[in-house]
C-alpha positions, 0 to 999 in steps of 0.5 A: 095870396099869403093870407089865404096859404097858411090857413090852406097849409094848416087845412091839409096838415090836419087832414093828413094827420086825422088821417094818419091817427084814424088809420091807427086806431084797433077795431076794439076802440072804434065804438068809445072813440066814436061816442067821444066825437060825438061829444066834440059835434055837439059842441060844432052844433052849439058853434054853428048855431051861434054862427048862425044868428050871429046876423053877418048876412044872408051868407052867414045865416045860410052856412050857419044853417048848413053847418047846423043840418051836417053837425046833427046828422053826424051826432044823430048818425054817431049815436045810432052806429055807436047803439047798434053796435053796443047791442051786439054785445047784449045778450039775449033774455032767455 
């Protein structure tokens, strides 16, 4: 039962602190501080990818492989708000 407590107790400090810096962050920064995570779920989909084939079992796999499809949309999803709101501040060819 201890064993499985400290890694429940580190899970909610870190949300409580994402959630705690996120509320912090001014609309202005929102669109750079967003493509920076992007960068950081690239690197969640090369971990998932490893965690993937690293062949522990059908389990592992299956995981993996989820873990592969909701890293991507969140890159893909990130890319395509971060684009959209970039073009806002375009302006228009006259």
């Amino acid at each position: 039962m201890s064993a499985l407590l400290i890694p429940i107790t580190v899970f909610v400090l870190a949300a409580f602190v994402g959630f705690e810096v996120i509320t912090k962050v001014p609309p202005t920064l929102h669109t750079p501080l967003m493509s920076g995570s992007n960068a950081i779920s690239g690197i969640s989909i090369i971990g998932a990818i490893v965690a993937a084939g690293h062949g522990s079992g059908t389990l592992g796999a299956v995981l993996g492989f989820a873990a592969v499809v909701f890293a991507t949309v969140n890159v893909v999803g990130g890319f395509l708000v971060t684009d959209r709101m970039l073009k806002m501040f375009k302006r228009d060819k006259q």
